[in-house]
C-alpha positions in Angstrom: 9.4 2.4 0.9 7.9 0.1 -1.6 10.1 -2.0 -4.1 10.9 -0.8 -7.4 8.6 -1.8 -9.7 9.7 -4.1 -12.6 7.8 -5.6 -15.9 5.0 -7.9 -15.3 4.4 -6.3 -12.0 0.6 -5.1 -11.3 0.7 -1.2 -11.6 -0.6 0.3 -8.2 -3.8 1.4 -8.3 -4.7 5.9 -7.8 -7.3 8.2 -8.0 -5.8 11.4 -7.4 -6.9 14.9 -8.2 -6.0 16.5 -11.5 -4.8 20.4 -12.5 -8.6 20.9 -12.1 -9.4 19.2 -9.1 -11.2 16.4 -10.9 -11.0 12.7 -9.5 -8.9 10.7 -12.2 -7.8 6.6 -11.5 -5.6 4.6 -13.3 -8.5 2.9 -14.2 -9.8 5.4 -16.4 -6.8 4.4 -19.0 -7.8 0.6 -18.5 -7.5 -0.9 -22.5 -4.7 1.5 -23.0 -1.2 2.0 -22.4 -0.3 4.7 -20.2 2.7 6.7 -19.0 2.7 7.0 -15.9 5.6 9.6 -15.2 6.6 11.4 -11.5 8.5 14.7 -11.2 9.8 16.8 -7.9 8.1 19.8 -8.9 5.9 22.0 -10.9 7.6 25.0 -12.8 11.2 24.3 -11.8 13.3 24.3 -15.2 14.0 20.3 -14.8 10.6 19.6 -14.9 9.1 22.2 -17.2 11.2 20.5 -20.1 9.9 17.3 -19.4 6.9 18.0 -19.2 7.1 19.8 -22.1 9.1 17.7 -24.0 5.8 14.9 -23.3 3.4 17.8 -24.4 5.5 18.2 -27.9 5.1 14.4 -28.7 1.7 13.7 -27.1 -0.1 13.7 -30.5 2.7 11.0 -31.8 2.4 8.8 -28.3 -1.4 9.1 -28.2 -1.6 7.8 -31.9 0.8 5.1 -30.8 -2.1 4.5 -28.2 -0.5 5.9 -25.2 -1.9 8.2 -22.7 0.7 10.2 -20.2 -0.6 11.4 -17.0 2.0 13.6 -15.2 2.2 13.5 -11.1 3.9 15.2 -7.9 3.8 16.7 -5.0 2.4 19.9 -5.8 -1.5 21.0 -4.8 -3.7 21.4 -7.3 -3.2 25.2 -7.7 0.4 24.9 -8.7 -0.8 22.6 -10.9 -3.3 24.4 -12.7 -1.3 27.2 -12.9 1.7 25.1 -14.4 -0.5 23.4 -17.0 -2.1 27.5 -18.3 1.6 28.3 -18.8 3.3 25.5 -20.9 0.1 24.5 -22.1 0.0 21.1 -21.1 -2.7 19.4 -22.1 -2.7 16.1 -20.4 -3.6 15.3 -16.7 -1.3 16.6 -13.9 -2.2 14.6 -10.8 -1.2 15.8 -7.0 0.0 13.5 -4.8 0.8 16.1 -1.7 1.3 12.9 0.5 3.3 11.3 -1.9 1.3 8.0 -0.8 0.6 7.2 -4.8 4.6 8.0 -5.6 5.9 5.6 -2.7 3.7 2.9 -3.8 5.6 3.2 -7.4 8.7 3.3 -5.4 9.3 7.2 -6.5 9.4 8.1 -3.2 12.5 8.0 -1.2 16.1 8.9 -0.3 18.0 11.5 -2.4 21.7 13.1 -2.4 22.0 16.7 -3.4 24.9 18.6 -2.5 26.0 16.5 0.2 22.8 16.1 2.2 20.9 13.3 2.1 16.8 13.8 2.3 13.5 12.4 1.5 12.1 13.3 -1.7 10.3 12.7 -5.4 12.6 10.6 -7.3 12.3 11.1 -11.4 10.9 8.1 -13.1 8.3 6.8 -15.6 6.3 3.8 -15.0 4.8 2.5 -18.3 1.4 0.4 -17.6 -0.1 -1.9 -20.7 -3.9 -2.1 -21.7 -4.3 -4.9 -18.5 -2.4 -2.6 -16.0 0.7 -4.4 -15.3 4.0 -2.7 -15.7 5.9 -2.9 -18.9 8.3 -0.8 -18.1 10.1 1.3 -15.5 12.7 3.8 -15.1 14.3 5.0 -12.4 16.1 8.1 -11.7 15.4 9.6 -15.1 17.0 12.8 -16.3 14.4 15.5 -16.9 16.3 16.8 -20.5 16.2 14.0 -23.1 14.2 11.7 -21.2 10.9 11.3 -23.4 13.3 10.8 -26.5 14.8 8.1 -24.7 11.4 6.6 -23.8 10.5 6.9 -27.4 13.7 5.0 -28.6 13.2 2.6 -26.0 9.4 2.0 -26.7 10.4 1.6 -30.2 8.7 4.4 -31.4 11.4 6.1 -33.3 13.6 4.2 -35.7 
């Protein structure tokens, strides 16, 4: 399992398929920032706020000059299928191996009712203009999170 990532850290590079089974790299968002944000699971209520919650203020964020580029372990079809119903209209990338999540150090052990597993861990990575790490967060909660990320990007007052 990779170490956490921390600021000033260079930001993994990916090129993972998208809801639509398109090739996209973190290159593509080179010269902007970009939220880089994991999630277990497509269509679970957890991660349907969240990823709503980024839909709501992705005008605001974009205008900030931020992209946001969801990604988990679901295949493509759950991912298409996820971004026609909530409307999501920023990339959803699948990383079925999780190879892309472990190298961000989303990848690893979890507690959940007593058992211990292997699984998607919650964060957001946040990757400047020059692709290094300007922020991460670990072990996020799915229901309040973007505002957080807002307050602590300084977008809200």
């Amino acid at each position: 399992m990779a170490e956490r990532l921390i600021p000033g850290d260079v930001a993994p590079h990916f090129t993972l398929p998208d809801e639509t089974g398109k090739s996209v790299s973190l290159s593509d968002f080179h010269g902007r920032k970009t939220i880089v944000y994991f999630y277990p699971a497509a269509s679970t209520p957890g991660c349907t706020k969240e990823a709503c919650d980024f839909r709501d203020t992705l005008a605001s964020l974009q205008a900030a000059g931020y992209d946001v580029v969801g990604v988990s372990p679901d295949p493509v079809k759950a991912l298409a299928k996820f971004a026609a119903e909530e409307q999501l209209t920023f990339p959803l990338l699948s990383d079925e191996d999780h190879a892309v999540a472990d190298s961000y150090a989303a990848w690893g052990e979890k507690k959940n009712y007593g058992k211990t597993y292997m699984g998607l861990i919650r964060s957001t990575i946040v990757v400047d203009p020059e692709g290094k790490v300007s922020l991460a967060q670990y072990n996020v909660r799915a229901t309040g999170h973007v505002a957080k990320l807002r307050r602590d990007l300084k977008l809200d007052k």
